[in-house]
C-alpha positions as CSV (number, residue, x, y, z in Angstrom):
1,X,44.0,-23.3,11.4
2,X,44.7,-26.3,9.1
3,X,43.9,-26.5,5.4
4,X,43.2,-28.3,2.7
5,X,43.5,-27.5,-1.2
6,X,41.0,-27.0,-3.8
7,X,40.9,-26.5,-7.1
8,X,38.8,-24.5,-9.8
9,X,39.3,-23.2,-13.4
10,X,41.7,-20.4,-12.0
11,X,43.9,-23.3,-10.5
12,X,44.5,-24.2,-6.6
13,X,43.3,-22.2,-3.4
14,X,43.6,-23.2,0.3
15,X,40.6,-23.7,2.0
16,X,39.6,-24.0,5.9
17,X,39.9,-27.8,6.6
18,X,36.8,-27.8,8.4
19,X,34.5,-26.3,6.2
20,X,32.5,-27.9,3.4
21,X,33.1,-24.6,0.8
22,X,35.4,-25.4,-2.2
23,X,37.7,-23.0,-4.3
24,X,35.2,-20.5,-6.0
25,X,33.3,-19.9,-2.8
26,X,37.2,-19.6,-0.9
27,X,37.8,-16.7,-3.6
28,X,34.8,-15.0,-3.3
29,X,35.1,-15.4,0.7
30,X,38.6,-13.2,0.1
31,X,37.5,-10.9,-2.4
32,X,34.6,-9.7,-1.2
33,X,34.9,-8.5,2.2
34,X,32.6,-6.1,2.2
35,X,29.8,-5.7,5.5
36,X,28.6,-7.8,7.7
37,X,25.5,-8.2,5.7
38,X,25.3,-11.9,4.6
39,X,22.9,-14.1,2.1
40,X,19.9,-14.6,4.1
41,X,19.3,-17.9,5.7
42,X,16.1,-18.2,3.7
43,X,18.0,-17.6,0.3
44,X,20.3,-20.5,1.1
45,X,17.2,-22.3,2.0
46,X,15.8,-22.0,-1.3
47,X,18.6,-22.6,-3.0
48,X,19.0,-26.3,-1.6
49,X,15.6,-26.8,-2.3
50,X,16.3,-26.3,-5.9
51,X,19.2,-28.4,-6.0
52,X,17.2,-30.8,-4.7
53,X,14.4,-30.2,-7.4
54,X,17.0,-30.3,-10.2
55,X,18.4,-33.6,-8.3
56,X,15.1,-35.5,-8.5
57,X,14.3,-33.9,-12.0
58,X,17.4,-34.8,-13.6
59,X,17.1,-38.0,-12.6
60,X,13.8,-38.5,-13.8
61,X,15.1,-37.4,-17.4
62,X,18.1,-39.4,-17.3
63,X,20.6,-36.9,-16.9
64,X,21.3,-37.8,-13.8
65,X,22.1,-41.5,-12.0
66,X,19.9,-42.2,-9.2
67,X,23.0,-43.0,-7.0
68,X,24.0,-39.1,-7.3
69,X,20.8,-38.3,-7.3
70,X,20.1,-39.3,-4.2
71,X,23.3,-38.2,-2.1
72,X,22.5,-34.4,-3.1
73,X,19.2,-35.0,-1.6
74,X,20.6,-36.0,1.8
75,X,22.8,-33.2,1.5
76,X,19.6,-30.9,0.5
77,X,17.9,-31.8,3.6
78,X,20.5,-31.1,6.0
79,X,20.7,-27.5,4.5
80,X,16.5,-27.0,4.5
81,X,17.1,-28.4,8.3
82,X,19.4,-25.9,9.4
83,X,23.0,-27.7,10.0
84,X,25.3,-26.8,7.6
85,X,24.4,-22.6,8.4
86,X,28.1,-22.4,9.3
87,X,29.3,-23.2,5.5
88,X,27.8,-20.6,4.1
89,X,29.8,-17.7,4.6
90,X,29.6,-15.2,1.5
91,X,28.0,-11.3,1.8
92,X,25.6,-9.9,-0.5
93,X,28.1,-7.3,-2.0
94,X,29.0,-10.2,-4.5
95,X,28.9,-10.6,-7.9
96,X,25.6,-9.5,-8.5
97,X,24.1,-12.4,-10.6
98,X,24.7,-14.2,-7.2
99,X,27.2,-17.1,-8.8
100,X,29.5,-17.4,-6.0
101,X,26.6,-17.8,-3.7
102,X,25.3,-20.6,-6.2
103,X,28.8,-22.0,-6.1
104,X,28.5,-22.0,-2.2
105,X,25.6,-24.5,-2.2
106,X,26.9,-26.5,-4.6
107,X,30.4,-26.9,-3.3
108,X,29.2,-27.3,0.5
109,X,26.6,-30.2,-1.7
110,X,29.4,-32.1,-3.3
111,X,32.1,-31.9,-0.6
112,X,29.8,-32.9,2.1
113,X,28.8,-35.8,0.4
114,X,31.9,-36.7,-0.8
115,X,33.1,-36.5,2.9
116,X,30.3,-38.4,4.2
117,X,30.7,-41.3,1.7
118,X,34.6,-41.4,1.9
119,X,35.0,-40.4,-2.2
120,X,35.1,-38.0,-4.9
121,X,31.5,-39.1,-6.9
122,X,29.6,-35.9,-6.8
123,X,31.2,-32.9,-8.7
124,X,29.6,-29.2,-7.8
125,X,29.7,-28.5,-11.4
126,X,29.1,-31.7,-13.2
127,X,26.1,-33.1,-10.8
128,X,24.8,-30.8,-8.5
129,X,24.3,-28.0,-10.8
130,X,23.4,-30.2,-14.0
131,X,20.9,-28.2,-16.3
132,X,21.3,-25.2,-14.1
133,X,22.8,-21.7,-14.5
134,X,23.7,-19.1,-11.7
135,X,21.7,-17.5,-13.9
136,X,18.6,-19.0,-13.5
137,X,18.9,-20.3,-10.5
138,X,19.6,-17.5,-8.4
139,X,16.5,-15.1,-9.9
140,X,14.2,-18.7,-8.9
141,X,16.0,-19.0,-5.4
142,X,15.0,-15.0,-4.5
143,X,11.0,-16.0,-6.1
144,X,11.3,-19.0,-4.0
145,X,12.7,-17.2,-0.5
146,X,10.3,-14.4,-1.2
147,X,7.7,-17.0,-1.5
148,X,8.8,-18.7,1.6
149,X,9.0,-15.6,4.0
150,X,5.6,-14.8,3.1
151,X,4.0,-18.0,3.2
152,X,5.8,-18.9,6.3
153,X,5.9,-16.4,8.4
154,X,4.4,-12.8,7.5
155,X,1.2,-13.4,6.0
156,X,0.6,-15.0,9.5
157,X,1.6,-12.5,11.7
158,X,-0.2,-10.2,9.0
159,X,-3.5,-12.1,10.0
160,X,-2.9,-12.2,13.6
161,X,-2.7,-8.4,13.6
162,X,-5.7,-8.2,12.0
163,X,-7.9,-10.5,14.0
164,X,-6.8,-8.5,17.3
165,X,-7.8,-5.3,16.0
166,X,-11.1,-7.3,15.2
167,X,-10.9,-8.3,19.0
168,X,-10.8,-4.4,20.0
169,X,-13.8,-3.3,17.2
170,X,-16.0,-5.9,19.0
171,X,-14.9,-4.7,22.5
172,X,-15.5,-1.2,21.6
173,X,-18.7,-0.8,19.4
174,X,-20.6,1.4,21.7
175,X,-17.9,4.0,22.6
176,X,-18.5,7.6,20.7
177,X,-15.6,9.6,20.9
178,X,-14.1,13.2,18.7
179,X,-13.5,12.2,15.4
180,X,-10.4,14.1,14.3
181,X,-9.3,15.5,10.1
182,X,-6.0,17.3,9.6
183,X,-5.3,17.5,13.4
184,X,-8.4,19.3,14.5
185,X,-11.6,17.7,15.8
186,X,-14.3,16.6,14.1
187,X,-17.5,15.4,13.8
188,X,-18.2,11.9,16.2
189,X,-17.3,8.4,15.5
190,X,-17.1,5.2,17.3
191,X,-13.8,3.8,18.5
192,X,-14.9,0.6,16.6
193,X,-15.1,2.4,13.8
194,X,-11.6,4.1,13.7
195,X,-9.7,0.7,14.3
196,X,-12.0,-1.1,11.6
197,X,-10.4,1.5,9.4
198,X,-7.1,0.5,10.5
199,X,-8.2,-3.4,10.0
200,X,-9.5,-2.8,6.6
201,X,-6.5,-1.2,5.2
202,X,-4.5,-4.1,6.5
203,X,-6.7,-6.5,5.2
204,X,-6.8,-4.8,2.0
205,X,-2.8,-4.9,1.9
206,X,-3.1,-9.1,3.0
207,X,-5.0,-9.0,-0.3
208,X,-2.9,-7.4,-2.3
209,X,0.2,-9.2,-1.1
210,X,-1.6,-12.8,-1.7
211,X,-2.5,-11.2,-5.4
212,X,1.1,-10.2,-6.2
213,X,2.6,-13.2,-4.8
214,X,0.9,-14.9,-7.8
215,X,3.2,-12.8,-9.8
216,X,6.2,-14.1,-7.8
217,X,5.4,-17.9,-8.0
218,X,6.7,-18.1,-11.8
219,X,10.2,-19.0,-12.0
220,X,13.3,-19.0,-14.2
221,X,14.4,-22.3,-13.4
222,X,15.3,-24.0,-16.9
223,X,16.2,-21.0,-18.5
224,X,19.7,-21.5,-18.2
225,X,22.7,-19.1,-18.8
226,X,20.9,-16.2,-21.4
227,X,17.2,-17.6,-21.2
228,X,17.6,-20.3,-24.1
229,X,17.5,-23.6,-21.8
230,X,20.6,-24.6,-23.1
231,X,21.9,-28.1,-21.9
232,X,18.7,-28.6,-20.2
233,X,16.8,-31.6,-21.6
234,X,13.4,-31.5,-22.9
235,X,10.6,-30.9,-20.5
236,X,12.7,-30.2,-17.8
237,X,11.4,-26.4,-17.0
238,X,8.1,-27.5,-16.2
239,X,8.9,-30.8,-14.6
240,X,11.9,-29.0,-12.1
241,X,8.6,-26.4,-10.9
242,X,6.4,-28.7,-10.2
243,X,9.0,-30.8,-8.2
244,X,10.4,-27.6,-6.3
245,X,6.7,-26.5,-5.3
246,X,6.2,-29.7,-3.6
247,X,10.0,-29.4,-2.1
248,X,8.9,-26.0,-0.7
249,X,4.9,-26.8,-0.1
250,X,4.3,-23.6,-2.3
251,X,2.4,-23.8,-6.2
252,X,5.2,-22.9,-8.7
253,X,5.4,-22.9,-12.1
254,X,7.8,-22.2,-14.8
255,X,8.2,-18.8,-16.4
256,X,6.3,-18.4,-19.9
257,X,9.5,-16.1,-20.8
258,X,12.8,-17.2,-19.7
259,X,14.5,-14.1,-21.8
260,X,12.1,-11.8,-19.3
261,X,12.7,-14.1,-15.7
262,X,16.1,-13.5,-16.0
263,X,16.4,-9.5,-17.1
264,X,13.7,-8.4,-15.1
265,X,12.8,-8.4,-11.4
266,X,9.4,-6.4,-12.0
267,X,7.6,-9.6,-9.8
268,X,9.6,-8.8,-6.9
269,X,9.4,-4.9,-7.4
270,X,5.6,-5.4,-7.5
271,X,5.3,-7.4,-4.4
272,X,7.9,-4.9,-2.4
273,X,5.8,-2.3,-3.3
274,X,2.5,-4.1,-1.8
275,X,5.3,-4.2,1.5
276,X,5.6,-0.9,1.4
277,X,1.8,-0.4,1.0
278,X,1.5,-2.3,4.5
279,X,4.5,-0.2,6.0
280,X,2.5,3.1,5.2
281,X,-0.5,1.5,6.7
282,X,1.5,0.4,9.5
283,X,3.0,4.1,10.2
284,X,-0.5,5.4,10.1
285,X,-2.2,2.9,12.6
286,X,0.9,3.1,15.2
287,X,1.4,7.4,14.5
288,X,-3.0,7.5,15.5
289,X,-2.3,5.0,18.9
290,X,0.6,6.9,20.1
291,X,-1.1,9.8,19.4
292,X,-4.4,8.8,21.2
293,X,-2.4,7.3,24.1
294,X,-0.4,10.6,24.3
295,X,-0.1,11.8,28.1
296,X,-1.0,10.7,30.2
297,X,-2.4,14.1,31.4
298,X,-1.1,16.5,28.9
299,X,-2.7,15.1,26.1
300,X,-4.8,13.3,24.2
301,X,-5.2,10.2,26.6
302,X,-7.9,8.8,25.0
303,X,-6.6,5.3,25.3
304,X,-3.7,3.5,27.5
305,X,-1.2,1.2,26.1
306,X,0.7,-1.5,28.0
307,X,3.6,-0.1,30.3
308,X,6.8,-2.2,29.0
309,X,9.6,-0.5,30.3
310,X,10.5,2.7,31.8
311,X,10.7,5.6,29.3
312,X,13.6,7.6,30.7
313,X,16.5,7.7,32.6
314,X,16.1,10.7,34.1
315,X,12.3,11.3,34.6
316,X,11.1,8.6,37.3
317,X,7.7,7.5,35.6
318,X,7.8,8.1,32.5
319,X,6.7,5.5,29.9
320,X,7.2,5.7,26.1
321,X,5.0,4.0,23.5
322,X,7.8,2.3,22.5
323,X,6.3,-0.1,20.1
324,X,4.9,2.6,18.2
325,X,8.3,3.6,17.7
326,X,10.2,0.4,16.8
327,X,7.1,-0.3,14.3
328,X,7.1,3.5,12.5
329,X,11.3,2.9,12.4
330,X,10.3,-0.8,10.7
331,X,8.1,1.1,8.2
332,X,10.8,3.8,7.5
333,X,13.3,1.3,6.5
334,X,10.9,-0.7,4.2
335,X,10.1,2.3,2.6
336,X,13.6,3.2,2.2
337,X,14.1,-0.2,1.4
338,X,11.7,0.3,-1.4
339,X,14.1,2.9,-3.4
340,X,16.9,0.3,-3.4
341,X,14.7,-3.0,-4.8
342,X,13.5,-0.1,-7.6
343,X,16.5,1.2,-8.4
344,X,18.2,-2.8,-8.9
345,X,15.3,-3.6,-11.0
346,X,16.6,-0.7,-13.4
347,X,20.1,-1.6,-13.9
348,X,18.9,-5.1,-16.3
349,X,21.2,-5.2,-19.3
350,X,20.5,-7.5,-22.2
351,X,20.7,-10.7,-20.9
352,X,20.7,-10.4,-17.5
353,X,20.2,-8.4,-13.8
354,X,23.1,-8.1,-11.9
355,X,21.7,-6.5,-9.2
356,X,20.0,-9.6,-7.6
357,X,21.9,-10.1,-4.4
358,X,20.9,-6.5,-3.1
359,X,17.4,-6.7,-4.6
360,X,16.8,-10.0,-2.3
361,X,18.5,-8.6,0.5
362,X,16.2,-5.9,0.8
363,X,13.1,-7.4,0.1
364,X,13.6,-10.5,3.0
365,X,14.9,-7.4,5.0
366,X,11.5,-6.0,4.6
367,X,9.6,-9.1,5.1
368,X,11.3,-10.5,8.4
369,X,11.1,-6.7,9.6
370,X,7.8,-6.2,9.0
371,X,6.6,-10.1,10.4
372,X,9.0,-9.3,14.0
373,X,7.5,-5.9,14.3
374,X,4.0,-7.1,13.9
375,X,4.2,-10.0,15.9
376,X,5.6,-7.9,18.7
377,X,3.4,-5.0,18.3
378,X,0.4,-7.1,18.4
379,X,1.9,-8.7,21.3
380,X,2.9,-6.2,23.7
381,X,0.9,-2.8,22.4
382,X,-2.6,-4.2,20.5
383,X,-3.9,-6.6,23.2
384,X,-3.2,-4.4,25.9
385,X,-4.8,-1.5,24.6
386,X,-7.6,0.0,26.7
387,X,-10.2,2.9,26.2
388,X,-10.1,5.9,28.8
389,X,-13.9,6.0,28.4
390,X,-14.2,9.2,30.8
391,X,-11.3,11.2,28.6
392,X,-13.3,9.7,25.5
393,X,-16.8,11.6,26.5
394,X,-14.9,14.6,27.6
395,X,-13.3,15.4,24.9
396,X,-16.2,14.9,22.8
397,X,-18.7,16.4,24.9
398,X,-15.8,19.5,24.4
399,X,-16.1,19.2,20.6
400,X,-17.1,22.1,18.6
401,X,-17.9,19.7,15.5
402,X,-20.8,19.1,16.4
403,X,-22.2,22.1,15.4
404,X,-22.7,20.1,12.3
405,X,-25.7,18.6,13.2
406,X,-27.0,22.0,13.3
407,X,-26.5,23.1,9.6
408,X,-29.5,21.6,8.4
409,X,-31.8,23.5,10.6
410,X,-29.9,26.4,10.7
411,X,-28.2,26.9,7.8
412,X,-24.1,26.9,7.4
413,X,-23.3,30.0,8.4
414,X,-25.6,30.6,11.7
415,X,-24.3,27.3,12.4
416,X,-20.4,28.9,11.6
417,X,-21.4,31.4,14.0
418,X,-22.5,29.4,16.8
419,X,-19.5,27.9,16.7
420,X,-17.0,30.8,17.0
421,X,-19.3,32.3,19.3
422,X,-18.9,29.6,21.3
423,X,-14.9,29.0,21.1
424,X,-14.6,32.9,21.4
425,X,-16.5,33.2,24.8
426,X,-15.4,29.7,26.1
427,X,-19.1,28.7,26.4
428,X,-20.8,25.4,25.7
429,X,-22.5,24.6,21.5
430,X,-25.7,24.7,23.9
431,X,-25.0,28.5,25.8
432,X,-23.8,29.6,22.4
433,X,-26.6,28.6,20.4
434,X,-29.3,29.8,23.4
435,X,-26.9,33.3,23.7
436,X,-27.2,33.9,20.0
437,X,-31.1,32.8,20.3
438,X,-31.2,30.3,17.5
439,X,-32.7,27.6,19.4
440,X,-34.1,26.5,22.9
441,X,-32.6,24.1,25.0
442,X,-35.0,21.0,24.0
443,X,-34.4,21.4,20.4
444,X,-30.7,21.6,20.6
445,X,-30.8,18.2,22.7
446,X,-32.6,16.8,19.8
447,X,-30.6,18.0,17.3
448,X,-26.7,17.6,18.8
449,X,-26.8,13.3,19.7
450,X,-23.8,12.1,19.4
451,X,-25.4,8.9,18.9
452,X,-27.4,9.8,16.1
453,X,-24.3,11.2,13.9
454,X,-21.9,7.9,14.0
């Protein structure tokens, strides 16, 4: 491999000939290698949309020539498009204000240029990262991916979750089945009814999500190193948000405290904690389907889900809901997830967090897990899914819960007795109730309607 040297405060380092990185990003490349887990693409993403932002902002202040200006805009785009992913090599176990990763994008900025104009003009220090701190930056980079990965991506396959389970409340309005509380039946409801509880809670959580992402769209940017705006020039806070919302597409503003933006990641905390609100809704929907498709003759089978593969290697036949178990294994680790983006929050001191490269790890973890294993679930389990209308009436006609209907006419306890008369002696709620002589055959049909009790 050839080489070619750098320089930085600490003196000179060799560095890969045919990569972009500079000095500080070579040092941290060496020092730090720790995992395979790396700065999600969406972070870097963010990141040259900010230097891009700050480009067109310093300019606009006159801190910044327009010749400069304009050649870490190229450079910007070709990072928001995807072709300098190979230049960005540095893991999340870091320094945890994220300053080599800021480094990163701003040497790969300067050296690229530089390389594509054929001299030295742009400085990663000097220029690209004028009226900007690590500090700030970084803390507005994870608002920003967060921001991103929401509005790109999982809100939509949030949606598209919902509207199928729409799809299946229409399809199934008229189908009464055993309504079921702590594992034992109960009284009747319609199959529309139990997925519009599962589409409600979702919808509920798309609400809460949009609400908190409020939260998430104020930003540090301006604050600089300890939250003073030092050597940032007047205005520019408010100017560099407004120019990175319309970099991004997304609404952004600046933070109202710049001492709080950069100590604190409460925003992101919040809106992890509306993920993890989805994942437990999530767990529940996919635990009742795999549960109601359980079988396909020793259980439930109350509904069928799409066969996608063979579910063992040793029993010919068998198929496995097995996207009911990658989604519940998705929810586990956002939940787990959830411990880790609370626990960084906590470690703030004075000036600063210096837990923000695992905190965005973890929360873009989430997000991306959470969008895949929706988008496939929906895919390959939801619009598939079929009522076993004849299992449906069996088991309800089998019920024993519907001895409620009875307690008004008969009281609680006659209507106790009916039912334990009836499990005892395996007879029908109808031969138990006629047995015990509580009521004749036409009044029990008028009283037990399924129909009548949804």
């Amino acid at each position: 491999m050839e080489y070619r040297l750098e320089h930085d405060s600490l003196g000179e380092i060799k560095v890969p000939k045919d990569r972009y990185w500079g000095a500080v990003t070579q040092r941290a490349y060496e020092h730090f290698q720790i995992g395979q887990e790396k700065m999600p693409r969406v972070l870097i993403r963010a990141l040259a949309a900010i230097k891009k932002a700050a480009a067109q902002c310093n300019e606009s202040l006159g801190v910044l020539d327009a010749e400069r200006a304009q050649r870490i805009e190229e450079v910007c785009d070709e990072i928001l498009d995807g072709k300098l992913d190979d230049h960005f090599p540095l893991p999340i176990w870091q320094t945890g204000s994220g300053t080599q990763t800021n480094m990163n994008v701003n040497e790969v900025i300067a050296n690229r240029s530089n390389q594509v104009y054929g001299d030295q003009l742009l400085h990663p220090n000097d220029h690209v990262n004028r009226s900007q701190s690590s500090n700030d930056v970084f803390p507005t980079a994870m608002h920003v991916a967060c921001l991103m990965t929401w509005h790109q991506g999982l809100r939509a396959s949030l949606v598209a979750m919902i509207d199928q389970l729409h799809v299946l409340e229409q399809a199934y309005q008229d189908q009464i089945k055993s309504g079921r509380t702590h594992l034992q039946d109960a009284t009747p409801i319609r199959f529309s009814q139990e997925v519009s509880g599962w589409s409600a809670s979702l919808a509920q959580d798309l609400a809460m999500l949009d609400q908190l992402s409020d939260f998430v769209s104020e930003i540090a940017l301006g604050g600089t190193a300890v939250g003073t705006g030092l050597n940032a020039p007047q205005g520019y806070d408010q100017k560099v948000a407004a120019l990175l919302g319309r970099v991004v597409g997304i609404p952004l503003r600046t933070a109202t405290n710049k001492f709080h933006s950069l100590s604190s990641k409460s925003e992101l905390v919040a809106f992890h904690g509306g993920l993890k609100a989805l994942a437990g809704d999530l767990m529940k929907m996919a635990n009742d389907i795999r549960w109601l498709a359980s079988g396909p003759r020793c259980g439930l089978g109350e509904i069928t889900i799409p066969a996608n593969e063979p579910g063992s290697s040793i029993m010919p036949g068998k198929v496995n809901p097995t996207q009911c178990e990658a989604l519940t294994m998705v929810a586990l680790q956002v939940m787990s997830n959830d411990l880790a983006v609370g626990m960084a929050h906590s470690q703030g001191n004075f000036q600063l967090n210096v837990f923000m490269p695992v905190t965005i790890y973890n929360v873009i973890q989430s997000m991306e897990l959470l969008q895949d294993g929706m988008l496939m679930f929906t895919k390959y389990c939801l619009k598939g899914l079929k009522v076993n209308e004849d299992q449906m009436q069996a088991n309800m006609d089998r019920s024993l819960m519907l001895v409620t209907a009875l307690s008004p006419r008969l009281g609680y306890e006659k209507a106790a007795q009916v039912a334990k008369h009836a499990y005892q002696a395996n007879l029908s709620l109808k031969e138990a109730c006629l047995d015990l002589g509580y009521l004749d055959a036409a009044t029990f049909d008028q009283l037990v309607d399924p129909s009548k009790m949804v």
